[in-house]
N, CA, C and O atoms as a GROMACS GRO file, in nm:
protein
  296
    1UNK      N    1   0.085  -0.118   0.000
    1UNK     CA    2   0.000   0.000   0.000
    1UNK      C    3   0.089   0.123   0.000
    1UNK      O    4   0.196   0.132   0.061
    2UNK      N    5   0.040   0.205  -0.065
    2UNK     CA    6   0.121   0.342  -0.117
    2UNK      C    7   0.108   0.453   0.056
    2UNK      O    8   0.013   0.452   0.135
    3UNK      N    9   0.209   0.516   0.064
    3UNK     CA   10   0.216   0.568   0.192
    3UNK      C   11   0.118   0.701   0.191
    3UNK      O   12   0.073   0.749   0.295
    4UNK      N   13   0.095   0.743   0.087
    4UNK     CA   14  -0.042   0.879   0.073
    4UNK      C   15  -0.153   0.778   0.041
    4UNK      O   16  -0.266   0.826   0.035
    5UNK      N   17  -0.142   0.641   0.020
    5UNK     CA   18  -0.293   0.611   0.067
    5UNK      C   19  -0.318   0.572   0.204
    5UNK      O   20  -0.428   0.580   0.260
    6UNK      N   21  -0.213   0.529   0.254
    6UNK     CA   22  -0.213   0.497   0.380
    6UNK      C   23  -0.276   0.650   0.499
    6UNK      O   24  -0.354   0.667   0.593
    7UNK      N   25  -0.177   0.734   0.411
    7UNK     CA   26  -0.248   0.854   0.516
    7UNK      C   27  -0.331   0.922   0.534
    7UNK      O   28  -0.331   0.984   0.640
    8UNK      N   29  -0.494   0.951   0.394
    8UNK     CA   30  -0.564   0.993   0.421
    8UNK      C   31  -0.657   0.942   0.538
    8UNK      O   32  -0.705   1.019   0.621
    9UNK      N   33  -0.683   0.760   0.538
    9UNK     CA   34  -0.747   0.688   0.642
    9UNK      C   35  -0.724   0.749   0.764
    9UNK      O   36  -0.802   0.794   0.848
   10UNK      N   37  -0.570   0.742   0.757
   10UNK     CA   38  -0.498   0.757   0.918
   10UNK      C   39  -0.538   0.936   1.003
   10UNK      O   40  -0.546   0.977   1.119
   11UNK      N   41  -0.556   1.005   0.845
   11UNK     CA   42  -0.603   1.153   0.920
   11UNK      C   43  -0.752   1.150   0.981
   11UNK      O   44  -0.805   1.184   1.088
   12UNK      N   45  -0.795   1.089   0.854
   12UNK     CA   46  -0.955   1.082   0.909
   12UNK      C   47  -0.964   1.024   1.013
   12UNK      O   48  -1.008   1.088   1.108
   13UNK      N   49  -0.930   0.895   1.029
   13UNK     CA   50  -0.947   0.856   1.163
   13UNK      C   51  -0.919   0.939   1.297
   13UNK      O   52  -0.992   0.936   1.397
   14UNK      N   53  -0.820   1.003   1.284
   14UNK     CA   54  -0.763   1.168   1.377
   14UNK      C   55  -0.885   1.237   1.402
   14UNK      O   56  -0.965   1.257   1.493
   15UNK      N   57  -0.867   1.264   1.283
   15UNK     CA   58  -1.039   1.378   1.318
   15UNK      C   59  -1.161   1.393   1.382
   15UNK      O   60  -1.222   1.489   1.431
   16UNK      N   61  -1.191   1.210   1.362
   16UNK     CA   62  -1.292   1.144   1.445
   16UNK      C   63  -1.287   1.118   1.570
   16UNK      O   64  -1.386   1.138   1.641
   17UNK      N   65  -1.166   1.067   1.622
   17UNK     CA   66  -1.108   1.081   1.718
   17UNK      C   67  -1.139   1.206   1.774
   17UNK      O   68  -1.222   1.202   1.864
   18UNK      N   69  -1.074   1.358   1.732
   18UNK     CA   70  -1.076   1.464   1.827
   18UNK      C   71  -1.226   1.519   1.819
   18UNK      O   72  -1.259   1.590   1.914
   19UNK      N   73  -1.318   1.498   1.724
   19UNK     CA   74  -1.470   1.516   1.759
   19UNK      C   75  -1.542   1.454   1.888
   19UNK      O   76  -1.630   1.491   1.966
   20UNK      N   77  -1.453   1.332   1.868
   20UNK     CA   78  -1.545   1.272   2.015
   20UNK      C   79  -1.491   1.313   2.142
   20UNK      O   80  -1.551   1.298   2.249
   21UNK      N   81  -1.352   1.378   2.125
   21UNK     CA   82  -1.342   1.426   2.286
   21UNK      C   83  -1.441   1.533   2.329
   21UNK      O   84  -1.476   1.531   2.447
   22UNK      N   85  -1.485   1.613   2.258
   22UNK     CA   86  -1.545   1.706   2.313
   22UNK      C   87  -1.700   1.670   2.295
   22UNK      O   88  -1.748   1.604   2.203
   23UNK      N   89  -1.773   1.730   2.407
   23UNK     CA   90  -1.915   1.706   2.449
   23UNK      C   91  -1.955   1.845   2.393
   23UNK      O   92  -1.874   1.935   2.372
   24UNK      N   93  -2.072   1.851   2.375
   24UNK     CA   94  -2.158   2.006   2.326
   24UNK      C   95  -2.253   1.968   2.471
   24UNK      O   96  -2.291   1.857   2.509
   25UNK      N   97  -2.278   2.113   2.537
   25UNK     CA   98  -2.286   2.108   2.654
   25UNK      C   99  -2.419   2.209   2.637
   25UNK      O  100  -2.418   2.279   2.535
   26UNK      N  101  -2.526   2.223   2.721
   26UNK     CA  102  -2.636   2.350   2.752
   26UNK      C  103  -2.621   2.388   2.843
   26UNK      O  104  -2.606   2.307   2.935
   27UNK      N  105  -2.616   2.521   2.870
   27UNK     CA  106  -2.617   2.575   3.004
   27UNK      C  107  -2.701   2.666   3.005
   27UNK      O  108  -2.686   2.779   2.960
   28UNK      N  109  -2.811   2.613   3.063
   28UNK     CA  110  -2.965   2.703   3.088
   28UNK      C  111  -2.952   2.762   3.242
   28UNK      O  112  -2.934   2.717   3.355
   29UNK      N  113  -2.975   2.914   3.169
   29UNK     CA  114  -2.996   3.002   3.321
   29UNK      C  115  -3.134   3.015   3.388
   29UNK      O  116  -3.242   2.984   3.340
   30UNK      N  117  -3.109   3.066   3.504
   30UNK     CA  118  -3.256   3.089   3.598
   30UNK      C  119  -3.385   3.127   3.465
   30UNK      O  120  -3.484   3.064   3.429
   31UNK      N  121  -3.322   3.268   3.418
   31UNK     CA  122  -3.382   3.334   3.303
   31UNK      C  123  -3.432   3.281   3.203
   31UNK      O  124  -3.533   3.334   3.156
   32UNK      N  125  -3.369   3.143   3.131
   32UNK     CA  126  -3.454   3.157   3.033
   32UNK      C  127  -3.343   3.112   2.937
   32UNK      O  128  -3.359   3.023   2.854
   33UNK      N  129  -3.204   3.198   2.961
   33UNK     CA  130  -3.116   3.245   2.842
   33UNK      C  131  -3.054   3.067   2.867
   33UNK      O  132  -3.060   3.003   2.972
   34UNK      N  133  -2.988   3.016   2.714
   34UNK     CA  134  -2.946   2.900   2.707
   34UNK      C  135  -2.773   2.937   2.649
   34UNK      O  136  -2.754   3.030   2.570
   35UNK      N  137  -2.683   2.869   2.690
   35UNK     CA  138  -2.587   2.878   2.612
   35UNK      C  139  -2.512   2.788   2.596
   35UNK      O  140  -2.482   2.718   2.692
   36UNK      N  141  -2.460   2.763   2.473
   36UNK     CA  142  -2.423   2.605   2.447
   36UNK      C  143  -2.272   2.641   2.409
   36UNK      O  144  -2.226   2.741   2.354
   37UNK      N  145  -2.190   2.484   2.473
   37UNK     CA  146  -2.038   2.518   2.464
   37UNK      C  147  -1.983   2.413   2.398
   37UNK      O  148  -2.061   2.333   2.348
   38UNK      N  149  -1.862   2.393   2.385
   38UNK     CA  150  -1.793   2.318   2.325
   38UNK      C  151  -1.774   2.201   2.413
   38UNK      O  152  -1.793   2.086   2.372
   39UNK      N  153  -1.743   2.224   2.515
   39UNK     CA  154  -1.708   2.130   2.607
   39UNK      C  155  -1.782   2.150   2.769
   39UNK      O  156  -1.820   2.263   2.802
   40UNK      N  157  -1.793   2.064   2.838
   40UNK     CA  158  -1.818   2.053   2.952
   40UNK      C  159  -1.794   2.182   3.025
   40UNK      O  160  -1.674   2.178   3.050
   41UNK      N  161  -1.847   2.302   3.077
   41UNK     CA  162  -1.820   2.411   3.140
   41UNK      C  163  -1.730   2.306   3.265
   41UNK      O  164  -1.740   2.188   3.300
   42UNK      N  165  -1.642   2.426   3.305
   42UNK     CA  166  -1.531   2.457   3.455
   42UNK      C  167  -1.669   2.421   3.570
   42UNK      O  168  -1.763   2.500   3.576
   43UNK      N  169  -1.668   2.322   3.635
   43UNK     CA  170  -1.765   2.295   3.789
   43UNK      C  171  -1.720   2.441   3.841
   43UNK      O  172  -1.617   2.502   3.812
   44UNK      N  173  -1.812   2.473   3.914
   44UNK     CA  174  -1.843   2.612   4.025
   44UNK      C  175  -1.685   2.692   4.069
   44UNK      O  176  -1.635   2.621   4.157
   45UNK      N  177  -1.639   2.750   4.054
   45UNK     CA  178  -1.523   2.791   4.105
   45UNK      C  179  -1.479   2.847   4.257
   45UNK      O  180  -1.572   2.859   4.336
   46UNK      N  181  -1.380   2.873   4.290
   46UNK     CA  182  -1.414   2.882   4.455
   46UNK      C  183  -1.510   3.058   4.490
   46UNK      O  184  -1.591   3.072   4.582
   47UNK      N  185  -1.486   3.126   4.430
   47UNK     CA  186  -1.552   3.250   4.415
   47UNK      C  187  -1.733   3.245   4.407
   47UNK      O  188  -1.809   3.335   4.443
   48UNK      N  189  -1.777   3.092   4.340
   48UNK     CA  190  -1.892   3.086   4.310
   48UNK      C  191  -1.985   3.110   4.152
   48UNK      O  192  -2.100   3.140   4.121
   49UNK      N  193  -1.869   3.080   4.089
   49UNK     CA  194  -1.876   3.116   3.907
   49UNK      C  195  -1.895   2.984   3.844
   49UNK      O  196  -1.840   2.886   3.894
   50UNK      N  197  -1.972   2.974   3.733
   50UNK     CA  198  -1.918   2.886   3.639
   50UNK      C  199  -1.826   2.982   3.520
   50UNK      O  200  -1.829   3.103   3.499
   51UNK      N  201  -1.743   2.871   3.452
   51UNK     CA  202  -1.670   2.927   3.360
   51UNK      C  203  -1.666   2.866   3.166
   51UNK      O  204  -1.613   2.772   3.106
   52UNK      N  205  -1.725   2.945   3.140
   52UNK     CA  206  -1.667   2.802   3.003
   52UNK      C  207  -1.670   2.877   2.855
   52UNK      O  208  -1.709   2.994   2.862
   53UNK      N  209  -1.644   2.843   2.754
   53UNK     CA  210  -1.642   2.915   2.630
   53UNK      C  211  -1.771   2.913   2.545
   53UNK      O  212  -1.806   2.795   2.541
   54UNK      N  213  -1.826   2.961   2.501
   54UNK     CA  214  -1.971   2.950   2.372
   54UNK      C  215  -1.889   2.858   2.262
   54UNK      O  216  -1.771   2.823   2.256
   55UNK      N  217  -1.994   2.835   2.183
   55UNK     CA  218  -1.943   2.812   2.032
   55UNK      C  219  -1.906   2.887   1.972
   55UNK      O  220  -1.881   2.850   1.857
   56UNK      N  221  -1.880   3.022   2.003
   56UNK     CA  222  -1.855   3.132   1.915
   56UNK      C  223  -1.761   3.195   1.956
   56UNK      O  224  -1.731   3.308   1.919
   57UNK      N  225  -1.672   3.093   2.082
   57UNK     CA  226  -1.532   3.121   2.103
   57UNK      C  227  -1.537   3.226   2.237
   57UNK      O  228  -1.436   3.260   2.299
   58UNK      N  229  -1.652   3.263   2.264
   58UNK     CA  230  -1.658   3.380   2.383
   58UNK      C  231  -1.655   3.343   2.506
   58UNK      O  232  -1.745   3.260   2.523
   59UNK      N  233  -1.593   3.364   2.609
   59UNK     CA  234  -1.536   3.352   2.748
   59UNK      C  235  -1.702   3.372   2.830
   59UNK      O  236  -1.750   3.485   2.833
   60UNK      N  237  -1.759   3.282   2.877
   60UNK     CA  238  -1.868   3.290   2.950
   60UNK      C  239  -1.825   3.299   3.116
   60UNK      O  240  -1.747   3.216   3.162
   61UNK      N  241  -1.880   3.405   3.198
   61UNK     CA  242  -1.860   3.335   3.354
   61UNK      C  243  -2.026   3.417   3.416
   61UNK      O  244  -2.077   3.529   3.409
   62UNK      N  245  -2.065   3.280   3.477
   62UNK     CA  246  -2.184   3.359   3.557
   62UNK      C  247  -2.204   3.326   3.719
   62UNK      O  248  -2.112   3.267   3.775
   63UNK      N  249  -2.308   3.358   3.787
   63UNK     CA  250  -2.233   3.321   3.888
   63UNK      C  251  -2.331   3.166   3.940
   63UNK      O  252  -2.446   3.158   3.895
   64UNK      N  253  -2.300   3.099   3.995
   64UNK     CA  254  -2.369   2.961   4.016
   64UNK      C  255  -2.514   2.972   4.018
   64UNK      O  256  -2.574   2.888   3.950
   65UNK      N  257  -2.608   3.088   4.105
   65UNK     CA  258  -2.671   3.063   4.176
   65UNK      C  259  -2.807   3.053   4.026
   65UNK      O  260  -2.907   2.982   4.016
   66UNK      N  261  -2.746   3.162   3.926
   66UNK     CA  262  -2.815   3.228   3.828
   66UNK      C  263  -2.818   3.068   3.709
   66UNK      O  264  -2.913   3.054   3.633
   67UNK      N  265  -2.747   3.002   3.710
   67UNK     CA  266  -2.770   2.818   3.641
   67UNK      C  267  -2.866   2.743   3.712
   67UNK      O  268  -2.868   2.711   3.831
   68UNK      N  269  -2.960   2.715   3.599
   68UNK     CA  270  -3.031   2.612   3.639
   68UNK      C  271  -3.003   2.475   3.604
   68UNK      O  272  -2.985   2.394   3.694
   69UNK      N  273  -2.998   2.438   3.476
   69UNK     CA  274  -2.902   2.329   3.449
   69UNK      C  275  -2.807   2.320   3.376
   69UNK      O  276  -2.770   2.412   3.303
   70UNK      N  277  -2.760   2.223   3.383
   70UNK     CA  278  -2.642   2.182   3.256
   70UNK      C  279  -2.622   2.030   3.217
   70UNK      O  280  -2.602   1.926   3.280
   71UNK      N  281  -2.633   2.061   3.099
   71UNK     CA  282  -2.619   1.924   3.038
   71UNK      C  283  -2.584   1.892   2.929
   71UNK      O  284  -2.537   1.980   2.857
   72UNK      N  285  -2.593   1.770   2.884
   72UNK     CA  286  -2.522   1.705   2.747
   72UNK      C  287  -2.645   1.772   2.640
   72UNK      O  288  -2.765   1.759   2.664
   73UNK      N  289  -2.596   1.838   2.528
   73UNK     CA  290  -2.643   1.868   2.385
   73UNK      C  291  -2.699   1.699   2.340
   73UNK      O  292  -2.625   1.603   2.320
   74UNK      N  293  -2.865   1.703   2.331
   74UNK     CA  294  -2.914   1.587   2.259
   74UNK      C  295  -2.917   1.557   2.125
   74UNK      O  296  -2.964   1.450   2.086
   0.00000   0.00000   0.00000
């Protein structure tokens, strides 16, 4: 087997790989407002925050009390 056929498999397989590490996450507030992340938000911080990024790359922090849930993207 030719070594550039060998490697498109081997990338794809990569790729698939790093899709499944990450979870798509909801984080529904008291309010209403929903925001969905790439990965699993930061658990409560000692201050009393959650922390985590949007899909749109933006630095989220709110403070615990204002989350109602969080969970796995269905």
């Amino acid at each position: 087997m030719n070594i550039k056929q060998l490697g498109v498999p081997v990338v794809l397989a990569f790729c698939a790989v790093l899709a499944g590490c990450s979870t798509a996450t909801v984080v529904t507030l008291q309010n209403g407002t929903q925001y969905v992340t790439k990965d699993v938000p930061k658990t409560k911080t000692k201050d009393g925050f959650y922390e985590f990024e949007d899909i749109s790359g933006k630095m989220v922090r709110v403070r615990a009390d204002e989350v109602a849930t969080v969970k796995k993207e269905d």
